[in-house]
C-alpha positions as CSV (number, residue, x, y, z in Angstrom):
1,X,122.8,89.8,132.0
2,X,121.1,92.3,129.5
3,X,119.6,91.9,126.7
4,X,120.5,94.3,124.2
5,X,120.6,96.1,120.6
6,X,121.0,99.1,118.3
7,X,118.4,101.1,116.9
8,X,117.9,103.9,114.9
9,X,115.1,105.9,117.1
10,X,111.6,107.1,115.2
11,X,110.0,110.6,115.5
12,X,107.0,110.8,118.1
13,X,104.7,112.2,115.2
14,X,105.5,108.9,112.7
15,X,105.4,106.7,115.5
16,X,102.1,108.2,115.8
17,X,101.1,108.0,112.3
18,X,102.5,104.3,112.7
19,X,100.1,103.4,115.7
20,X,97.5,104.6,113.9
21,X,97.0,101.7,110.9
22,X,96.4,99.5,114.0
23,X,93.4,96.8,112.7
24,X,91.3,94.3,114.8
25,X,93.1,91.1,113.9
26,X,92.9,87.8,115.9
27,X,96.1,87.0,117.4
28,X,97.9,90.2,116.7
29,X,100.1,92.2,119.6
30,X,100.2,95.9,118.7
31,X,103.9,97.2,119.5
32,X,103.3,100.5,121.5
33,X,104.1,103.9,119.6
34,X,106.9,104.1,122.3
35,X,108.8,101.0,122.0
36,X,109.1,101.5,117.7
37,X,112.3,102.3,116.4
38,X,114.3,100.6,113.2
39,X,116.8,97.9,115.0
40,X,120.0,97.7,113.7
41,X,121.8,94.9,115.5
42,X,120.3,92.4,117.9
43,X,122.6,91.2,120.3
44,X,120.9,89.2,122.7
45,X,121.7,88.1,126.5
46,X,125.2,89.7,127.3
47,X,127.9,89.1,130.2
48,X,128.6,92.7,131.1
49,X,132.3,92.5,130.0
50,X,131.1,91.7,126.9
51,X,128.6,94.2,126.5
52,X,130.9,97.0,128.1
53,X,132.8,96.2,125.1
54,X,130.5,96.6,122.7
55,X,129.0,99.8,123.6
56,X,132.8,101.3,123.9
57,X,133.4,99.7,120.0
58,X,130.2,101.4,119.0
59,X,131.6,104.8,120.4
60,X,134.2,104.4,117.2
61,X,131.5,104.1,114.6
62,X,131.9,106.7,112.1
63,X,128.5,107.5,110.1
64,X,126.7,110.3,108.6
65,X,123.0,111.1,109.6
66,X,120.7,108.9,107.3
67,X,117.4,110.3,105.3
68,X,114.7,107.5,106.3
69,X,111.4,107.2,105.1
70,X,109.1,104.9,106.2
71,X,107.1,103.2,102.9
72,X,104.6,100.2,102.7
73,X,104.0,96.9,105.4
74,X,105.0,93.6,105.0
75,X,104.9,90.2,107.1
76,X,107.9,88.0,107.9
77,X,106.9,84.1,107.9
78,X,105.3,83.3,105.0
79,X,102.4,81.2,105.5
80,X,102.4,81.7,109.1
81,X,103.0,85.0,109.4
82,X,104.6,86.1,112.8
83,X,105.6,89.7,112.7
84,X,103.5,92.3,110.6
85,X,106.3,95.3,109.9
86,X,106.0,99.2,108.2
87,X,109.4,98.8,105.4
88,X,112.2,101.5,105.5
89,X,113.9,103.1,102.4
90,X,117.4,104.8,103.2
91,X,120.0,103.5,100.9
92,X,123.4,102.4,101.4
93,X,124.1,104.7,104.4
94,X,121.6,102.5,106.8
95,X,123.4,99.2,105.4
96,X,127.0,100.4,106.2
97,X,125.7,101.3,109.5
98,X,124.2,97.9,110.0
99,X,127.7,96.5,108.8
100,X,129.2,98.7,111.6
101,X,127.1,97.8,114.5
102,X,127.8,94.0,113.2
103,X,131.7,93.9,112.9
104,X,131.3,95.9,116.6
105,X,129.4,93.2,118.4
106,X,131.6,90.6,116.7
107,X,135.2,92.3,117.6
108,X,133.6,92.2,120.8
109,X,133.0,88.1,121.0
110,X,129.6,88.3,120.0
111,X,128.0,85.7,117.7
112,X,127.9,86.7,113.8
113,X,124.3,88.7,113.0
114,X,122.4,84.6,112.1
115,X,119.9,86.8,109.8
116,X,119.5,89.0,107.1
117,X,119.5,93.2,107.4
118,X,116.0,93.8,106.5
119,X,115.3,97.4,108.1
120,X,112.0,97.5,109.3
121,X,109.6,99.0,112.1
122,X,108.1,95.9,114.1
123,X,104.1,96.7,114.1
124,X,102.4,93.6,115.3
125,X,103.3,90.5,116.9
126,X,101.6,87.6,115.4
127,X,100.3,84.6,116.5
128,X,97.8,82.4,115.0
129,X,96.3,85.1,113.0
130,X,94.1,84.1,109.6
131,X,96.2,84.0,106.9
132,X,93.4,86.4,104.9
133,X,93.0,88.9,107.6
134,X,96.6,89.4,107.3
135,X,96.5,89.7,103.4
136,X,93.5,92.4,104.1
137,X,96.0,94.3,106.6
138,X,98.4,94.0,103.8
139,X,96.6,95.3,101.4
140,X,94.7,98.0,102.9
141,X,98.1,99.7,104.1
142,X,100.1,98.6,101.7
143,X,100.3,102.6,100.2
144,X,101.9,103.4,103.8
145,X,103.9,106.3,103.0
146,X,105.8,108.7,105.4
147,X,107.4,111.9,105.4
148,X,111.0,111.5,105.3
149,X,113.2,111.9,108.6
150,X,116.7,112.3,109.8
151,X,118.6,109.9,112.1
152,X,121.5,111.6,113.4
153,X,122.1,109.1,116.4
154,X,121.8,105.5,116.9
155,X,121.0,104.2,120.5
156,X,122.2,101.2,122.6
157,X,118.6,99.9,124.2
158,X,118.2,97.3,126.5
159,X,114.7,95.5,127.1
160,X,112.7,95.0,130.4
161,X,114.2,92.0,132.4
162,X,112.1,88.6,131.8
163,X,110.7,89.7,128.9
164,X,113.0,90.8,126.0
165,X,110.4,93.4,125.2
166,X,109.1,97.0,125.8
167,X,109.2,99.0,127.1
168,X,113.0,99.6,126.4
169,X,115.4,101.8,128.2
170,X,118.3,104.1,126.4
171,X,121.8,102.7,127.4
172,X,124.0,105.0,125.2
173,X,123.0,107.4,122.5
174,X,125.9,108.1,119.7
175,X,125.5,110.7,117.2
176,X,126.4,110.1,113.7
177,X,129.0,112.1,112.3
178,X,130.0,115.0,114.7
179,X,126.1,115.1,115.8
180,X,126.0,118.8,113.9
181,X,122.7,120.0,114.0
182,X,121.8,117.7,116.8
183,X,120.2,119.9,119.5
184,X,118.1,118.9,122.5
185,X,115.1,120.7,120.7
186,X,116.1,118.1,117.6
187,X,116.0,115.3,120.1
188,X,112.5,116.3,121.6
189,X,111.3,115.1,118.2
190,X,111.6,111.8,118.9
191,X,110.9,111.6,122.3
C-alpha cells in the first residue's frame, strides 16, 4: 500500500538557499534540501486500484505553469508549534491546481482533503521545542525572500515504506499545460 501525494517540485539552488536558514533548535528535524517541494494533495495509504486511479485522473488535469516565489516562515500549531514552514506566494493558479488534485483523489474514492490549502515548504519538524527559540527562528527569517520560479510540472511522490517520509521517490511527473518550454536542461534545475 503506498503512501502518496502531489507536489509542486523546488529548484536545487532555492532548496539550497532554503537549507541554509537552518538554526540550532532543541527538538527540531531539519527536512533535507532533497526531500522539499510545495505539496499539493496528501493522499495517504492507498490500495493500488485506487491509486492507479488517481494518477490516470491527474493525467486529465489541465493547468498552466505557475510563477512561485518563496516569501517569509511561519509555524503550524500555535502554542506548540510542530512544523516550522518557508510560505509560498503564487495566486490563484496554485489554488485551482490544488482544487484539481482534490476533486482527482476524490473521483477516485479518496477521502475529501480534512485540511486547509495552505502552500508551504515543510522546514523543520518540531517536537518539544521552546516556544521562544521558535519565535527567535521566526523572527530572524521572517524577511525570507526568494527569487521567483516556474513550475511547469507537478509530480506524483510516494514516501519510503515504514516511514511516510524522505527520502521520496517520483511516481509520475505531468506537465502543466502542453509542458512548452519544458526541456530536460529545464528539468536539471530542480534536480
Amino acid at each position: 500500500m503506498p503512501r502518496l501525494f502531489t507536489a509542486l517540485e523546488i529548484p536545487a539552488s532555492i532548496r539550497t538557499q532554503l537549507s541554509l536558514i537552518r538554526a540550532p533548535l532543541n527538538g527540531a528535524k531539519w527536512i533535507s534540501a532533497d526531500d522539499m517541494h510545495i505539496t499539493l494533495r496528501f493522499v495517504g495509504d492507498v490500495e493500488s486500484r485506487a491509486a492507479d486511479e488517481f494518477a490516470e485522473l491527474l493525467a486529465g488535469i489541465e493547468a498552466e505553469p505557475i510563477e512561485i516565489s518563496i516569501r517569509g516562515v511561519g509555524a503550524f500549531g500555535g502554542r506548540e508549534p510542530r512544523v516550522l514552514w518557508a510560505g509560498i506566494e503564487a495566486g490563484e493558479g496554485l489554488a485551482a491546481l490544488y482544487r484539481a488534485h482534490d476533486r482527482a483523489a476524490r473521483a477516485a474514492g479518496l477521502e475529501p482533503d480534512a485540511h486547509d490549502f495552505k502552500p508551504h515548504v515543510t522546514l523543520a519538524r518540531v517536537r518539544g521545542a521552546r516556544h521562544d527559540a521558535v519565535a527567535r527562528f521566526l523572527e530572524e527569517n521572517g524577511a525570507l525572500r526568494t527569487e521567483a520560479f516556474i513550475a511547469a510540472r507537478f509530480v506524483l511522490f510516494s514516501a519510503r515504506p515504514g516511514s511516510g517520509g524522505g527520502p521520496y521517490a517520483v511516481e509520475a511527473a505531468y506537465p502543466l499545460q502542453d509542458g512548452s518550454g519544458w526541456t530536460e536542461e529545464a528539468a536539471d534545475e530542480f534536480r
